[in-house]
C-alpha positions in Angstrom: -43.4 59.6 -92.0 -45.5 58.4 -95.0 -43.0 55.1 -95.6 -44.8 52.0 -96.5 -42.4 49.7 -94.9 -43.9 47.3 -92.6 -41.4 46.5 -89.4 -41.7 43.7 -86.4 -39.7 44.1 -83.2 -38.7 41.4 -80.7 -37.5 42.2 -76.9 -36.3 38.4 -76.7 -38.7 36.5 -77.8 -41.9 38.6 -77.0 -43.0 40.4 -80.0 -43.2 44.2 -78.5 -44.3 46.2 -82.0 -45.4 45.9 -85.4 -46.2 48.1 -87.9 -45.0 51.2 -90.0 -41.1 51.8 -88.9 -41.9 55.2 -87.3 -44.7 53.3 -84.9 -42.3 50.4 -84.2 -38.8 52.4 -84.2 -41.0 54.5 -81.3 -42.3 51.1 -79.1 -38.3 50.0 -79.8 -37.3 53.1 -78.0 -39.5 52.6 -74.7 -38.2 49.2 -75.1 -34.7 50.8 -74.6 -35.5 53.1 -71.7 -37.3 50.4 -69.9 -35.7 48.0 -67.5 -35.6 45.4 -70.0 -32.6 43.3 -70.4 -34.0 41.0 -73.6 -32.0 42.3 -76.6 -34.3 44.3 -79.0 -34.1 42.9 -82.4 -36.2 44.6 -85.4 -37.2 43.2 -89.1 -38.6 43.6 -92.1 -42.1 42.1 -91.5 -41.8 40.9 -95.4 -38.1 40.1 -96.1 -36.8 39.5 -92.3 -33.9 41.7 -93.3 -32.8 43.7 -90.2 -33.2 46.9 -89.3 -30.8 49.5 -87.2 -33.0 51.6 -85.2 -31.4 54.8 -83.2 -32.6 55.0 -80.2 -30.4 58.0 -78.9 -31.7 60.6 -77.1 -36.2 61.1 -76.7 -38.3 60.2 -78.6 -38.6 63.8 -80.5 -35.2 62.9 -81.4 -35.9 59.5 -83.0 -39.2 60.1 -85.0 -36.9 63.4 -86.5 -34.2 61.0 -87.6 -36.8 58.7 -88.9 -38.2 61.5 -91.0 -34.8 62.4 -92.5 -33.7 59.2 -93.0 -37.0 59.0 -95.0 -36.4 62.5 -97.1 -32.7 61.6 -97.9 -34.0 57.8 -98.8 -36.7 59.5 -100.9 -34.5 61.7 -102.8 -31.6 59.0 -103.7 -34.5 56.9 -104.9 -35.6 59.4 -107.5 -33.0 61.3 -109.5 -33.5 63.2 -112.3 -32.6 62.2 -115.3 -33.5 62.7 -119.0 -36.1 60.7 -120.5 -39.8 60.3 -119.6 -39.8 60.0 -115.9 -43.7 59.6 -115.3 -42.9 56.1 -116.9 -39.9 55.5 -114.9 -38.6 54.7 -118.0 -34.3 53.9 -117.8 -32.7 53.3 -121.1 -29.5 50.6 -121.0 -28.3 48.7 -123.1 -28.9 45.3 -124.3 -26.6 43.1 -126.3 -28.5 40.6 -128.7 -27.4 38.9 -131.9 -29.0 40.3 -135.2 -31.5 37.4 -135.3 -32.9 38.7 -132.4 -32.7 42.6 -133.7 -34.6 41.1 -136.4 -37.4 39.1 -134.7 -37.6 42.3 -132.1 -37.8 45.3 -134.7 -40.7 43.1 -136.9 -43.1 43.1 -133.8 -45.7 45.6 -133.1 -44.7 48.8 -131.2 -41.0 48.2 -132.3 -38.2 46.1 -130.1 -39.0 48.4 -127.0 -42.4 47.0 -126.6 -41.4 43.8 -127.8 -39.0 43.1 -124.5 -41.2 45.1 -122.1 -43.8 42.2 -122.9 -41.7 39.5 -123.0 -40.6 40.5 -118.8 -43.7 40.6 -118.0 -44.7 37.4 -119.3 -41.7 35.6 -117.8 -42.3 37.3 -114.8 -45.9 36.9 -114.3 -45.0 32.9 -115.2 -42.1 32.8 -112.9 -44.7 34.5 -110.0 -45.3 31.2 -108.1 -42.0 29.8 -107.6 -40.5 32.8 -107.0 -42.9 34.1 -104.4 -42.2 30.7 -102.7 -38.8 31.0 -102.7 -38.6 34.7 -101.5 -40.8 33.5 -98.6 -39.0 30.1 -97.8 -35.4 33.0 -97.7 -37.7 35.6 -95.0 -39.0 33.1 -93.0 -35.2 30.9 -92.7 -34.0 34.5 -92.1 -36.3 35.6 -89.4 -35.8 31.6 -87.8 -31.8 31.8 -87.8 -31.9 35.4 -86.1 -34.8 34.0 -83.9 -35.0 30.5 -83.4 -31.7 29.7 -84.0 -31.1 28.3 -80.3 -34.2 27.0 -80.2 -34.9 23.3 -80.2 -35.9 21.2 -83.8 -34.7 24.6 -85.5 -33.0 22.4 -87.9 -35.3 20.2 -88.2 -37.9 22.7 -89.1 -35.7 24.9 -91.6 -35.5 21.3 -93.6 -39.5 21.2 -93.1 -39.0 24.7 -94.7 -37.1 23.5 -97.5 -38.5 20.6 -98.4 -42.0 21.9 -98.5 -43.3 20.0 -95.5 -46.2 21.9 -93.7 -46.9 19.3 -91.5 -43.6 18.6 -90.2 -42.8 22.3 -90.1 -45.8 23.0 -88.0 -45.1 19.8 -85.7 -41.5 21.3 -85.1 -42.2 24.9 -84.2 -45.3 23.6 -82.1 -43.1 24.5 -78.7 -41.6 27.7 -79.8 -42.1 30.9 -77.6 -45.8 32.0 -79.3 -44.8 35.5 -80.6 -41.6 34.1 -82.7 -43.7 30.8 -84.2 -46.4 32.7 -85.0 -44.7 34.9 -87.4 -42.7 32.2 -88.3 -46.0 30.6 -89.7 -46.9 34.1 -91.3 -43.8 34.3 -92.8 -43.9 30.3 -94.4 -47.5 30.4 -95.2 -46.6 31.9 -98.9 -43.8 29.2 -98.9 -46.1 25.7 -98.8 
């Protein structure tokens, strides 16, 4: 189980794991054979996407699932195919207009070089706002699945929007502990 994923795991709204998904998809499981009736709900700890955990059977059974999930995850992720793989390296194609052929074959290292620079620069200038709006998306994911019920919910996911610390902070202040702090983890990359 060498997965780099980090997970988070709710029984209501009491925070019960977090961690790598083999350590949480474990604490889930006693979570399930306990006497618990709080439904058990498990994220992404980055992206707040959910995750399906199989809790069938012991724990044996789960952490073996975990590790073929992993295996077969592992292998779809890296097929083999021609070219220089160490690179990761995927030719496609791309459509430009000859102008652009032109300006693209006259740089150094040829038009291949060319456009790998050019992504990087747009991505390295784009870093900011898009690492705000990736976080503003987890953390109004994680809320919605969360908080949803909760009061100033709204209020706060227009705090969230709008860029509003203050007011986003004063709106989750009542929140059960576990869910508004990693709401607060989650938004920090957003303000």
């Amino acid at each position: 189980m060498t997965g780099t994923r980090t997970c988070i795991a709710f029984e209501g709204t009491r925070r019960i794991a977090a961690g790598s998904l083999a350590d949480v998809a474990l604490a889930v499981k006693r979570a399930a054979d306990g006497s618990g009736t709080a439904p058990v709900l498990v994220f992404d700890a980055d992206t707040s996407q959910p995750i399906e955990i199989d809790t069938r059977g012991t724990l044996d059974d789960v952490r073996s699932r975990l590790v073929a999930e992993e295996e077969a995850n592992a292998e779809a992720a890296a097929p083999r195919r021609p070219g220089r793989p160490k690179l990761g390296v995927v030719g496609r194609e791309v459509t430009l207009l000859p102008r652009h052929w032109a300006w693209l074959n006259g740089q150094p290292g040829g038009a291949s070089v060319a456009l790998r620079k050019l992504v990087d620069k747009a991505r390295k200038d784009s870093d900011g706002p898009e690492r705000k709006r990736t976080a503003r998306e987890a953390c109004y994911r994680f809320m919605s699945a969360m908080a949803g019920d909760l009061p100033n919910f709204e209020e706060a996911s227009r705090a969230l929007f709008a860029g509003d610390r203050d007011r986003f902070d004063e709106m989750v202040d009542f929140w059960p502990a576990d869910i508004r702090d990693h709401a607060h983890t989650l938004a920090d990359p957003a303000f």
